[in-house]
PDB file of N, CA, C and O in Angstrom:
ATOM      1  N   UNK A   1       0.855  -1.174   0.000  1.00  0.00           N
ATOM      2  CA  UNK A   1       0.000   0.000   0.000  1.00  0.00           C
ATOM      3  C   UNK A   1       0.896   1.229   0.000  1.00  0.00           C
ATOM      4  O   UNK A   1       1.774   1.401   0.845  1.00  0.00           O
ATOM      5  N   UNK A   2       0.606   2.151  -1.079  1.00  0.00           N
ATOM      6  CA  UNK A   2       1.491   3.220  -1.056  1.00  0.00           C
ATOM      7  C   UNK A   2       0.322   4.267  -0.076  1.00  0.00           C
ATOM      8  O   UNK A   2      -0.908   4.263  -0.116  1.00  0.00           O
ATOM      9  N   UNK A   3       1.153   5.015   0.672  1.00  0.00           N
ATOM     10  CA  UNK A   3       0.725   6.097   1.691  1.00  0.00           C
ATOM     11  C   UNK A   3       1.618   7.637   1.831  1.00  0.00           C
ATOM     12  O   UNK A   3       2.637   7.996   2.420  1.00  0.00           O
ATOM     13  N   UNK A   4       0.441   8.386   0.794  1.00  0.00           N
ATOM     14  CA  UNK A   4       0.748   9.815   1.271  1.00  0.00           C
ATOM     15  C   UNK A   4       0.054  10.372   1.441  1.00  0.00           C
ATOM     16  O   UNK A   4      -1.118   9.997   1.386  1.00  0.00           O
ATOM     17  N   UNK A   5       0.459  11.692   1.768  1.00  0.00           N
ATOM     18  CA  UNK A   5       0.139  12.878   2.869  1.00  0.00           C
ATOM     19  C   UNK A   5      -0.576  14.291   2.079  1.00  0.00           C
ATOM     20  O   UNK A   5       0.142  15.220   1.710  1.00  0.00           O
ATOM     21  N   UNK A   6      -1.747  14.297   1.928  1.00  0.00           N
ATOM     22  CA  UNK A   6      -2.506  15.598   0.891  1.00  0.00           C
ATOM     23  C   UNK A   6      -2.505  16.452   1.858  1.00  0.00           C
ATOM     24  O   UNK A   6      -2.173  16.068   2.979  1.00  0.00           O
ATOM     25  N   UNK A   7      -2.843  17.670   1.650  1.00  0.00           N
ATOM     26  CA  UNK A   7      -3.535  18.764   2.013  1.00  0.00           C
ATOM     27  C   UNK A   7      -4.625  19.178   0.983  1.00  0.00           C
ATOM     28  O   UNK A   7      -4.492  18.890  -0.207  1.00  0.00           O
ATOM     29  N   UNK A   8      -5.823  19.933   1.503  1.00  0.00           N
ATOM     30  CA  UNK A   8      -7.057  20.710   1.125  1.00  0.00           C
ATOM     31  C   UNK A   8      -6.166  21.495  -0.859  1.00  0.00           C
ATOM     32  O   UNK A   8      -5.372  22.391  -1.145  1.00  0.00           O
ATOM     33  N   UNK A   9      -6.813  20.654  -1.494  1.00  0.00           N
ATOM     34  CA  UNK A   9      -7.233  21.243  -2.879  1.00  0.00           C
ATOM     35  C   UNK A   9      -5.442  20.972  -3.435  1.00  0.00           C
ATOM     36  O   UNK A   9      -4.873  21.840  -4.096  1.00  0.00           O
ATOM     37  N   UNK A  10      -4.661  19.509  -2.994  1.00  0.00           N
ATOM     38  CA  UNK A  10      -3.817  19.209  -3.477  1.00  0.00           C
ATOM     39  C   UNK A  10      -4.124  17.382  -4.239  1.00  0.00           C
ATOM     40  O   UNK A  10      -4.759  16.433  -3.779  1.00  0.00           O
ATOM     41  N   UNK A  11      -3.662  17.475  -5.002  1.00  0.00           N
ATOM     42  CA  UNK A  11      -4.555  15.958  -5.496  1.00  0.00           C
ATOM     43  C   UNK A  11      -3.469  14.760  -6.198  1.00  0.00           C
ATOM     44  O   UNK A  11      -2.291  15.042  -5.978  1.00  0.00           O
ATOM     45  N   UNK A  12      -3.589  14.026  -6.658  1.00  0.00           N
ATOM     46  CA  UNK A  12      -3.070  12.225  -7.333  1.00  0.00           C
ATOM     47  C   UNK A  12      -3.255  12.192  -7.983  1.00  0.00           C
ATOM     48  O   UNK A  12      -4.480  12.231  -8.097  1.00  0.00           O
ATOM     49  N   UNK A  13      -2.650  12.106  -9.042  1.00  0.00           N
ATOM     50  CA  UNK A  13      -2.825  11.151 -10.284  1.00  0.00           C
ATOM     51  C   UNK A  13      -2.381  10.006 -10.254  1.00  0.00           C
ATOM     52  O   UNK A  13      -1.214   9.758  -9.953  1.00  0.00           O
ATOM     53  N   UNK A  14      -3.492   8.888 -10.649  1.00  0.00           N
ATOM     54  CA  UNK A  14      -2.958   7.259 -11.466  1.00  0.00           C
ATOM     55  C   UNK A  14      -3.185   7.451 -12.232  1.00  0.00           C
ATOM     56  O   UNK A  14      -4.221   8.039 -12.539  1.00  0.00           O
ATOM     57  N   UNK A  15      -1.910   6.860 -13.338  1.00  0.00           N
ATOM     58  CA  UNK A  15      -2.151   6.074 -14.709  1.00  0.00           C
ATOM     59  C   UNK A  15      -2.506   7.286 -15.284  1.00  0.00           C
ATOM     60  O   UNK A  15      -3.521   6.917 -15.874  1.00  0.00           O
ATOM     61  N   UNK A  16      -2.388   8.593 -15.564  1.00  0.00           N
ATOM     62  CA  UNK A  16      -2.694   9.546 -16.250  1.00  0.00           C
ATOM     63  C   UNK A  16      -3.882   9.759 -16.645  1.00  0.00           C
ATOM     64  O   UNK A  16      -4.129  10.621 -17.488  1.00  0.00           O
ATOM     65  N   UNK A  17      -5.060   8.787 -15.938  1.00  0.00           N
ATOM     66  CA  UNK A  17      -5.843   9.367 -16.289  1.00  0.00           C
ATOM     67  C   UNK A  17      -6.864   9.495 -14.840  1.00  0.00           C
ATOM     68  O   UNK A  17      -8.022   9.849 -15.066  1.00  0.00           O
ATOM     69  N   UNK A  18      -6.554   9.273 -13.646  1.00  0.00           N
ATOM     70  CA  UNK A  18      -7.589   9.398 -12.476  1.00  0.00           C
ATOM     71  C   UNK A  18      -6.919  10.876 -11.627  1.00  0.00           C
ATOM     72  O   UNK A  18      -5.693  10.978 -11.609  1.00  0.00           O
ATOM     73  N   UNK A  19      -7.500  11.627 -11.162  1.00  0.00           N
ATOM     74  CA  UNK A  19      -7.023  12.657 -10.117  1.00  0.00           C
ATOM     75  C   UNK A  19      -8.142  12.777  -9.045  1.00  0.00           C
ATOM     76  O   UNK A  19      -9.356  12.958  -9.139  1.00  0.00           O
ATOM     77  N   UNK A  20      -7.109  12.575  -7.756  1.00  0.00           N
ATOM     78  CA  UNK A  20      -7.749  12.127  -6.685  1.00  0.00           C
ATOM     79  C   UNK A  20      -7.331  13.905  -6.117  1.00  0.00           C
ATOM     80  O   UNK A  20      -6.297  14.548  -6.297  1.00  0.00           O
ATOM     81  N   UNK A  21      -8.646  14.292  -5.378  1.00  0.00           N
ATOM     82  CA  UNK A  21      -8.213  15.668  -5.107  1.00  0.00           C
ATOM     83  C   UNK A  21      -8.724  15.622  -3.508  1.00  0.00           C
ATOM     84  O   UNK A  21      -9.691  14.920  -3.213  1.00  0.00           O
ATOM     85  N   UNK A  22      -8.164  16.248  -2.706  1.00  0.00           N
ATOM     86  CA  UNK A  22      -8.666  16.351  -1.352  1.00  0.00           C
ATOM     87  C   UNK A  22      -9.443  17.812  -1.358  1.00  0.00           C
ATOM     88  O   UNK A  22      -8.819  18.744  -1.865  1.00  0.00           O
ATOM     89  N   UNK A  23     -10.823  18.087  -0.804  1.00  0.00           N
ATOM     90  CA  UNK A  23     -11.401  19.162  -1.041  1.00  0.00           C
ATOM     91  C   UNK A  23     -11.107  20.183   0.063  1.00  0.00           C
ATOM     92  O   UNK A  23     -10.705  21.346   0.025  1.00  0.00           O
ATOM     93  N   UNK A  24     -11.597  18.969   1.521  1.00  0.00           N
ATOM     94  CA  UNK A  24     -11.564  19.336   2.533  1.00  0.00           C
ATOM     95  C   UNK A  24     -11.597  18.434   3.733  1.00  0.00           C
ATOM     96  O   UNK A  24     -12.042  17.286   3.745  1.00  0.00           O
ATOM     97  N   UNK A  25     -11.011  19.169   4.860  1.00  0.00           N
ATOM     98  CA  UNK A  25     -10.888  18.055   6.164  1.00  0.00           C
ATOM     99  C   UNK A  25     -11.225  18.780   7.254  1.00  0.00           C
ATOM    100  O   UNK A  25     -10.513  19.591   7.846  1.00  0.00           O
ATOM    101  N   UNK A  26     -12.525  18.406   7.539  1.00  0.00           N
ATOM    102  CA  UNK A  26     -13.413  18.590   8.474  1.00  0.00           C
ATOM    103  C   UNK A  26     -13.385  17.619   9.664  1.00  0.00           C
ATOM    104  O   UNK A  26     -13.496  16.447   9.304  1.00  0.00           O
ATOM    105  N   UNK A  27     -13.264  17.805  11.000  1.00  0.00           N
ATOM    106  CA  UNK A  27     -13.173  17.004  11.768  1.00  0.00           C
ATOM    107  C   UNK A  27     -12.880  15.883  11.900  1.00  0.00           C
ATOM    108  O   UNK A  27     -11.837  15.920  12.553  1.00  0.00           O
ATOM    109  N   UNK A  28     -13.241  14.408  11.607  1.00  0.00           N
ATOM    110  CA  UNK A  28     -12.600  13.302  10.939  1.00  0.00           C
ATOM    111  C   UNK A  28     -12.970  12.838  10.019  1.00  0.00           C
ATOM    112  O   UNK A  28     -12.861  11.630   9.806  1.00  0.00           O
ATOM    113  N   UNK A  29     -13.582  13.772   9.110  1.00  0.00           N
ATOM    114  CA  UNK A  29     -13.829  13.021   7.649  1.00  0.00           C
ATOM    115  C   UNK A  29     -12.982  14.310   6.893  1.00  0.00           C
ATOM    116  O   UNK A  29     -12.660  15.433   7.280  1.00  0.00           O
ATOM    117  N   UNK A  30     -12.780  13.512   5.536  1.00  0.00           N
ATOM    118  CA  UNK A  30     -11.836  14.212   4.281  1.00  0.00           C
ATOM    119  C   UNK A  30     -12.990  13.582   3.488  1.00  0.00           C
ATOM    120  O   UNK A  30     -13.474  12.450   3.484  1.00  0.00           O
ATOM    121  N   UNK A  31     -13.397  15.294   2.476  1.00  0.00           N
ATOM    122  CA  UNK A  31     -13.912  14.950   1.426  1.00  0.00           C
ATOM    123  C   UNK A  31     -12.996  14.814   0.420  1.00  0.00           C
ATOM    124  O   UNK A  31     -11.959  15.475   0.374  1.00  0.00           O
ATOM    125  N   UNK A  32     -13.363  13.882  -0.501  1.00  0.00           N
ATOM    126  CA  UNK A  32     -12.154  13.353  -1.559  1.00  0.00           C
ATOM    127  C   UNK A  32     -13.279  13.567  -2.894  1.00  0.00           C
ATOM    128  O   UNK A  32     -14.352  12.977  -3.013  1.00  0.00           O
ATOM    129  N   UNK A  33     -12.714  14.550  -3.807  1.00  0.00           N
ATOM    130  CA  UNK A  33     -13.437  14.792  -5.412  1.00  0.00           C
ATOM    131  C   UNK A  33     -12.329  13.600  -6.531  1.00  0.00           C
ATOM    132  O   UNK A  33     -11.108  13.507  -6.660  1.00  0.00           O
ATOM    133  N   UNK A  34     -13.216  13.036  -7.006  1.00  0.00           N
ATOM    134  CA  UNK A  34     -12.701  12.280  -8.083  1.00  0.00           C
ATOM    135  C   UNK A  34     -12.721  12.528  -9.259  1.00  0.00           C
ATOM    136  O   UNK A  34     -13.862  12.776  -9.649  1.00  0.00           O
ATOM    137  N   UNK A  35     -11.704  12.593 -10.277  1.00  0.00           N
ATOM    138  CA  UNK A  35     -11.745  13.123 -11.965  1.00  0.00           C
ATOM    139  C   UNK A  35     -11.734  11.601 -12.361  1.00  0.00           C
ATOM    140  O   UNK A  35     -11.193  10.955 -11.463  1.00  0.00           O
ATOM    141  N   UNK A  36     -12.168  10.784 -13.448  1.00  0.00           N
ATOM    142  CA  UNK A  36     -11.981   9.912 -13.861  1.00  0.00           C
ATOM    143  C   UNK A  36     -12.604   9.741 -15.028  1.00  0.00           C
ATOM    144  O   UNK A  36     -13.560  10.516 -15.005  1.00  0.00           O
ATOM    145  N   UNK A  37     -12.592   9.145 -16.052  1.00  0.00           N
ATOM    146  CA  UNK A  37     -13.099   8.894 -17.292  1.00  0.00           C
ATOM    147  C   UNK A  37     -14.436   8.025 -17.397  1.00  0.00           C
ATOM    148  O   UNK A  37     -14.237   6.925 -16.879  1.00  0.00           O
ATOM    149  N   UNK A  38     -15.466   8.130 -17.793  1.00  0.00           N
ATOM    150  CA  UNK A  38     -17.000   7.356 -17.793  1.00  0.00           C
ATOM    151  C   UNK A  38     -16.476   6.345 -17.688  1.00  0.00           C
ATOM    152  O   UNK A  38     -16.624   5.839 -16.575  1.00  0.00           O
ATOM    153  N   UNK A  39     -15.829   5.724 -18.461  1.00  0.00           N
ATOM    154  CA  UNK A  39     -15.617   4.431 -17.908  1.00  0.00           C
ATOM    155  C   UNK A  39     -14.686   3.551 -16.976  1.00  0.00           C
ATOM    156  O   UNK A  39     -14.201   2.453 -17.252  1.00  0.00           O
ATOM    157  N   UNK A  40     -14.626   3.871 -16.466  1.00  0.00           N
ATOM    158  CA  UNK A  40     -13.757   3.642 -15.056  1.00  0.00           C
ATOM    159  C   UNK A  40     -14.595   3.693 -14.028  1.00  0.00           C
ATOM    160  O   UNK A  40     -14.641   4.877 -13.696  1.00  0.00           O
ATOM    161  N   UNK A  41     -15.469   2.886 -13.155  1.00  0.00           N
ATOM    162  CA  UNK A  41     -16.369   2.597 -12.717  1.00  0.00           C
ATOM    163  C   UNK A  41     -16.095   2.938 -11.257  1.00  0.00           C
ATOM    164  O   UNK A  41     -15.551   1.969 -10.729  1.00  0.00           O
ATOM    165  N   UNK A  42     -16.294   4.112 -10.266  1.00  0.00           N
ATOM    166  CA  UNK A  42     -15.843   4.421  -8.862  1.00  0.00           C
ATOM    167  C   UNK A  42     -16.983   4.290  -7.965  1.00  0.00           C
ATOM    168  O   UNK A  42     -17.941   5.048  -8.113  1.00  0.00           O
ATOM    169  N   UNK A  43     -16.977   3.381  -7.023  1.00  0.00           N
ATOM    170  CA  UNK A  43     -17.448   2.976  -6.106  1.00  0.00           C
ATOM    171  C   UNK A  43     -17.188   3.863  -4.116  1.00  0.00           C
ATOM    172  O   UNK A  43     -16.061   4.271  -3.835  1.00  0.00           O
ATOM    173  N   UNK A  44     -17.829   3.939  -3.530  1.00  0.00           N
ATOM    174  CA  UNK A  44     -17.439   3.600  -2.192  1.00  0.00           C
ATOM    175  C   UNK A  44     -17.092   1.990  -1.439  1.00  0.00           C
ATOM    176  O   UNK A  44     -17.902   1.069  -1.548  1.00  0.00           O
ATOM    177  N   UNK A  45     -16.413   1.912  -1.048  1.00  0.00           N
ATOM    178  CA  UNK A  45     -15.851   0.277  -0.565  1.00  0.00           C
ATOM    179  C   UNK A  45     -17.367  -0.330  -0.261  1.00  0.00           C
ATOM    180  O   UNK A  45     -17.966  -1.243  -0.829  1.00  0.00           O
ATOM    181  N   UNK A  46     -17.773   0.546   0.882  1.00  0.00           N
ATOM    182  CA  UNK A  46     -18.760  -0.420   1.265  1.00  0.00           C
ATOM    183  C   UNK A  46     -20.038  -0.790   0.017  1.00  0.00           C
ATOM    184  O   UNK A  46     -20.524  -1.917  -0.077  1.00  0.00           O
ATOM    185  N   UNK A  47     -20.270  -0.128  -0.493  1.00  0.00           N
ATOM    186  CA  UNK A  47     -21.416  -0.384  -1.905  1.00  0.00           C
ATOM    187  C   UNK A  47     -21.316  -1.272  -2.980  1.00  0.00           C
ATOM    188  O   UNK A  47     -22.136  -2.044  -3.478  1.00  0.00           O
ATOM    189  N   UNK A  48     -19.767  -0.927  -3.326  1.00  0.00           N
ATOM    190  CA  UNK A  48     -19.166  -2.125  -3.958  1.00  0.00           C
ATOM    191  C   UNK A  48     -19.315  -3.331  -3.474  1.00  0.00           C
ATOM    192  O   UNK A  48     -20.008  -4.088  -4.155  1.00  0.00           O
ATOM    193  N   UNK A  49     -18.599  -3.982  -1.904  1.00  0.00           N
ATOM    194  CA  UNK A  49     -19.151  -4.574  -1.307  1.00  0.00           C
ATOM    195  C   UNK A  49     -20.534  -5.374  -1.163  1.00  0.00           C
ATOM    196  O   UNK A  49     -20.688  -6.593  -1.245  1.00  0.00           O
ATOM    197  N   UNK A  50     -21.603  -4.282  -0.903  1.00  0.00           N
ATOM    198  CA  UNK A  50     -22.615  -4.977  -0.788  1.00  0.00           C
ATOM    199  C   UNK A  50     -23.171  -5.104  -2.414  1.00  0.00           C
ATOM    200  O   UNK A  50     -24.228  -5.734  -2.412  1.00  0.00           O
ATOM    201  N   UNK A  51     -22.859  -4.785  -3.470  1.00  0.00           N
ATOM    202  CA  UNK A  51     -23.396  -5.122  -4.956  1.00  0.00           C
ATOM    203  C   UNK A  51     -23.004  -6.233  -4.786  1.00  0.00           C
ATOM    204  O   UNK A  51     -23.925  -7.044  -4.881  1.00  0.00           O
ATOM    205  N   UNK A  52     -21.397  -6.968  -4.431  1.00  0.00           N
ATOM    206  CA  UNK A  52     -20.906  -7.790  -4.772  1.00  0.00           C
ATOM    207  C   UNK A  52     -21.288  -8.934  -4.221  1.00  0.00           C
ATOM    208  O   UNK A  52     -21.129 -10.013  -4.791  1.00  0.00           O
ATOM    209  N   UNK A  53     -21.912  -8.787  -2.878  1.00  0.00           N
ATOM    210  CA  UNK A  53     -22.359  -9.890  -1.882  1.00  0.00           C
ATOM    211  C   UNK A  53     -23.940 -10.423  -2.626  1.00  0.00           C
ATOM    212  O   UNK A  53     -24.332 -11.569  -2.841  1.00  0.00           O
ATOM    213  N   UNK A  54     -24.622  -9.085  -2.901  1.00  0.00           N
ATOM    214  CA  UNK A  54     -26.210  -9.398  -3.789  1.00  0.00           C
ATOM    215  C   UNK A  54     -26.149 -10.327  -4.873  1.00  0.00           C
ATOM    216  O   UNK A  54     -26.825 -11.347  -5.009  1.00  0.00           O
ATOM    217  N   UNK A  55     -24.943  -9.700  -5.906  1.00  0.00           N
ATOM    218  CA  UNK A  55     -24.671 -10.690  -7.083  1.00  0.00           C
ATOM    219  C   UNK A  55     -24.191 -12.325  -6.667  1.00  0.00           C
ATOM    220  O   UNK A  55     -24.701 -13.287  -7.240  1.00  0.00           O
ATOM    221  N   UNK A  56     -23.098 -12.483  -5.548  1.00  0.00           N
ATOM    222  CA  UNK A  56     -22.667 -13.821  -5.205  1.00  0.00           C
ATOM    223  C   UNK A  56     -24.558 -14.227  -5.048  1.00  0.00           C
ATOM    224  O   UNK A  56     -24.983 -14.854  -6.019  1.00  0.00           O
ATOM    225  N   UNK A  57     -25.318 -13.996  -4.247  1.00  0.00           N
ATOM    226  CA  UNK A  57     -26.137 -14.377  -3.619  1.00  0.00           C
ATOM    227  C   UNK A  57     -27.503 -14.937  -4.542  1.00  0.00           C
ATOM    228  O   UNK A  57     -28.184 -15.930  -4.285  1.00  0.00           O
ATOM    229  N   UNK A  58     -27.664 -14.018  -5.641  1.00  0.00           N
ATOM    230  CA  UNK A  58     -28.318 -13.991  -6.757  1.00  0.00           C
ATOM    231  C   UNK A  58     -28.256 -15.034  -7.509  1.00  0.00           C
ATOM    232  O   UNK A  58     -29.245 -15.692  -7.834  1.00  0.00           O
ATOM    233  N   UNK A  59     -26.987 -15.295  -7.880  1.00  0.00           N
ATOM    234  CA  UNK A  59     -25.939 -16.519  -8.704  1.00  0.00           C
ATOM    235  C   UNK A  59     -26.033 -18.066  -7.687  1.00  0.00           C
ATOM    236  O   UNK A  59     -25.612 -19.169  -8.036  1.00  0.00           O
ATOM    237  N   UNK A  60     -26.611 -17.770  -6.567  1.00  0.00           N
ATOM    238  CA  UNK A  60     -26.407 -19.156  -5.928  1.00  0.00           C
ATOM    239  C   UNK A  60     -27.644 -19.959  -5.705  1.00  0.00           C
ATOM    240  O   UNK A  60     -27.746 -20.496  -4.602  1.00  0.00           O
ATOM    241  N   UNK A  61     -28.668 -20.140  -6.638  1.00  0.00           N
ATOM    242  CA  UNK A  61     -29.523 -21.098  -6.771  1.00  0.00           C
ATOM    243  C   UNK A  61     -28.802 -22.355  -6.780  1.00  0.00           C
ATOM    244  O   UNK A  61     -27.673 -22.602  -7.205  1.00  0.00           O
ATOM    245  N   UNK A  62     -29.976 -23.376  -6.033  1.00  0.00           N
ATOM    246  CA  UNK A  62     -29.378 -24.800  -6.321  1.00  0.00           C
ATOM    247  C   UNK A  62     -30.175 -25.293  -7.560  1.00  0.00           C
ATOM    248  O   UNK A  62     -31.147 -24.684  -8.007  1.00  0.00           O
ATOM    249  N   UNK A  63     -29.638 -26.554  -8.125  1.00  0.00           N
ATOM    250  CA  UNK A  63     -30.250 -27.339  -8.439  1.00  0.00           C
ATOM    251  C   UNK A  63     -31.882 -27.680  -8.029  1.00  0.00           C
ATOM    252  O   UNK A  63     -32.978 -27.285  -8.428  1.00  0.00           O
ATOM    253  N   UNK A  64     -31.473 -28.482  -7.174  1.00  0.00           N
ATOM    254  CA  UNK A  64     -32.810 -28.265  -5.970  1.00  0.00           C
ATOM    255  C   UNK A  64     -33.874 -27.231  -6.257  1.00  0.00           C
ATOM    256  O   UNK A  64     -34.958 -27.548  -6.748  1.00  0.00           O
ATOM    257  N   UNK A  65     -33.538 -25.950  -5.933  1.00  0.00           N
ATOM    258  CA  UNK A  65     -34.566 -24.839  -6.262  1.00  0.00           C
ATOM    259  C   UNK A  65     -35.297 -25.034  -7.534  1.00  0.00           C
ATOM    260  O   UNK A  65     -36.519 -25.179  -7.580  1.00  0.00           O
ATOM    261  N   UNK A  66     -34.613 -25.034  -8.438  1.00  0.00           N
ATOM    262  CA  UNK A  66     -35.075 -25.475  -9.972  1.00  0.00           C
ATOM    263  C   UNK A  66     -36.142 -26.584 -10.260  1.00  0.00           C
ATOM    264  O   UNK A  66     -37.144 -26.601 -10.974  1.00  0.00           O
ATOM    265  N   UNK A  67     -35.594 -27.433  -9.499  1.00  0.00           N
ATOM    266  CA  UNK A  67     -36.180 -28.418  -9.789  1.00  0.00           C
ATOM    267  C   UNK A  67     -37.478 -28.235  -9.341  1.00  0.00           C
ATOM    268  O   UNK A  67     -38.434 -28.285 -10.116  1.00  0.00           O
ATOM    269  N   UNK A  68     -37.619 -27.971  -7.841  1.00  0.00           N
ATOM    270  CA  UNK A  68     -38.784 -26.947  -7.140  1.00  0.00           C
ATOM    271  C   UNK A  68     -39.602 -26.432  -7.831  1.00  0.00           C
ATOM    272  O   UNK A  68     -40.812 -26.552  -7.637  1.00  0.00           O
ATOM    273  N   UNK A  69     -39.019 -25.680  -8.882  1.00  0.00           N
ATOM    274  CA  UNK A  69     -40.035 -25.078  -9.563  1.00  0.00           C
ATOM    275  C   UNK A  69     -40.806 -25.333 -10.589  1.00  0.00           C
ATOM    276  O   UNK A  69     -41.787 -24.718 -11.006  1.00  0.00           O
ATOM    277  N   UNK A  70     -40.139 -26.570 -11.083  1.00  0.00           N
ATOM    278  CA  UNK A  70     -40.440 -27.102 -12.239  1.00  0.00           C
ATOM    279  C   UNK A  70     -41.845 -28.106 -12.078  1.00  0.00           C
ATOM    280  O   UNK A  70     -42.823 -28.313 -12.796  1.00  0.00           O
ATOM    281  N   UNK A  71     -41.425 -28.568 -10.838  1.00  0.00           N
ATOM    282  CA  UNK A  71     -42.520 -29.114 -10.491  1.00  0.00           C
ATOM    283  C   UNK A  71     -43.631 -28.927 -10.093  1.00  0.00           C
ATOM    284  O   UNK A  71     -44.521 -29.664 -10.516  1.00  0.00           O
ATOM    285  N   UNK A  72     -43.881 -28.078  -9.326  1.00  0.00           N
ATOM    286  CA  UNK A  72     -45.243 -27.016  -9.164  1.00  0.00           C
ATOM    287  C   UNK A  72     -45.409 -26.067 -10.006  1.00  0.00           C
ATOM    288  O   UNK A  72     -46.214 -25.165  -9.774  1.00  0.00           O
ATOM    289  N   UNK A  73     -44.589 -26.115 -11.256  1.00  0.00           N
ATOM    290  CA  UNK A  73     -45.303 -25.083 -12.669  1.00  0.00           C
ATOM    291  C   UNK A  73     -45.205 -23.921 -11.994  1.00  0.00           C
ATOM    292  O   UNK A  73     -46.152 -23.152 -12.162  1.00  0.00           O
ATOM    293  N   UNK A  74     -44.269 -23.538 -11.221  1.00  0.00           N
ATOM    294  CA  UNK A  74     -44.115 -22.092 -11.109  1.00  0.00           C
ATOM    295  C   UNK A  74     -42.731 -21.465 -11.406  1.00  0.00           C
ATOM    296  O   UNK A  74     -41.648 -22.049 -11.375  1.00  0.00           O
ATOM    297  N   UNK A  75     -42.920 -20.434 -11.640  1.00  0.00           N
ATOM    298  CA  UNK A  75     -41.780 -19.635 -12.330  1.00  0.00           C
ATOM    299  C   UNK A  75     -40.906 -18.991 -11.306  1.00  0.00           C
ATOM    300  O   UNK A  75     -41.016 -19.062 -10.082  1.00  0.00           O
ATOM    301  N   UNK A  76     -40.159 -18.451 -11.903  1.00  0.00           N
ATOM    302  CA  UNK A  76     -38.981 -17.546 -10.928  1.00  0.00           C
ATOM    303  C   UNK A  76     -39.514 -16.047 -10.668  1.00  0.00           C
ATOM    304  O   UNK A  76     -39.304 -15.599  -9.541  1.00  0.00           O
ATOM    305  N   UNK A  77     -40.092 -15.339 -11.473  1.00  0.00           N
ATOM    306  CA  UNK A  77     -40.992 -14.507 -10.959  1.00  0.00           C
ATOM    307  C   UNK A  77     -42.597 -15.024  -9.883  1.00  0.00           C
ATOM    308  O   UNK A  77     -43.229 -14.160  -9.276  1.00  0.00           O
ATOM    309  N   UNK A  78     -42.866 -16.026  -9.860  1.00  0.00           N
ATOM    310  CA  UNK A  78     -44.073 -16.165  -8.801  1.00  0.00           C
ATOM    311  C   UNK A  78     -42.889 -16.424  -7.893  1.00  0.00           C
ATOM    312  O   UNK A  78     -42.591 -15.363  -7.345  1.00  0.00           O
ATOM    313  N   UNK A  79     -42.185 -17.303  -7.560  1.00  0.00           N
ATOM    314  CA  UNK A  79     -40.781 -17.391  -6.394  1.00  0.00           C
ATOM    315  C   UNK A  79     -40.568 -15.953  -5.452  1.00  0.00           C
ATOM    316  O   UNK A  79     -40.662 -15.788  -4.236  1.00  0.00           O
ATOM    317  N   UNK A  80     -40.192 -14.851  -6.729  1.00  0.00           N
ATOM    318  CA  UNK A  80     -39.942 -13.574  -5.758  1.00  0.00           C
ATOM    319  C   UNK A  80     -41.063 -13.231  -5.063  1.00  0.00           C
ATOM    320  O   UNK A  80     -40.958 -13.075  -3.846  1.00  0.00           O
ATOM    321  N   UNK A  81     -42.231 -13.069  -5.658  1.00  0.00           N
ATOM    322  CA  UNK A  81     -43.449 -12.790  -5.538  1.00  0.00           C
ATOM    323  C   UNK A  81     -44.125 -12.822  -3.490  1.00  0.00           C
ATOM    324  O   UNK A  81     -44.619 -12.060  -2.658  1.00  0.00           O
ATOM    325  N   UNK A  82     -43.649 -14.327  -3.641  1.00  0.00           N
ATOM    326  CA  UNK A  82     -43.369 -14.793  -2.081  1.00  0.00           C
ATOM    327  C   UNK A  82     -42.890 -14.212  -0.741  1.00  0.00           C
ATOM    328  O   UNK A  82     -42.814 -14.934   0.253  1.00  0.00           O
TER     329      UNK A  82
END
């Protein structure tokens, strides 16, 4: 982990194309403004996080379930429905 030291309206560049700018430091939070290109996708940790836990979770039907459904002629929309 590289670790340095900003001050208010001094900023980072990665890779020539991200600039990380410190706005301001207010008691114990630092607001941080981000420059980055549309596609370069910027998250907060924790959001990222929880997208990533929804998608694992989404993706983990069994077998079993399927089969579940197949058999009482119901669909994956009547399932949520529940």
């Amino acid at each position: 982990m590289l670790v340095l030291s900003r001050r208010p309206n001094e900023s980072i560049i990665i890779d020539d194309k991200i600039e990380i700018k410190i706005l301001k430091i207010e008691g114990g939070a630092v607001k941080v403004g981000i420059i980055a290109p549309k596609e370069i996708k910027v998250y907060r940790k924790e959001i990222y996080e929880a997208v990533k836990a929804d998608n694992v979770q989404a993706t983990s039907v069994s077998i079993e379930d399927i089969r579940s459904l197949f058999k009482r002629g119901e669909t994956v929309e009547d399932k949520d429905k529940r």
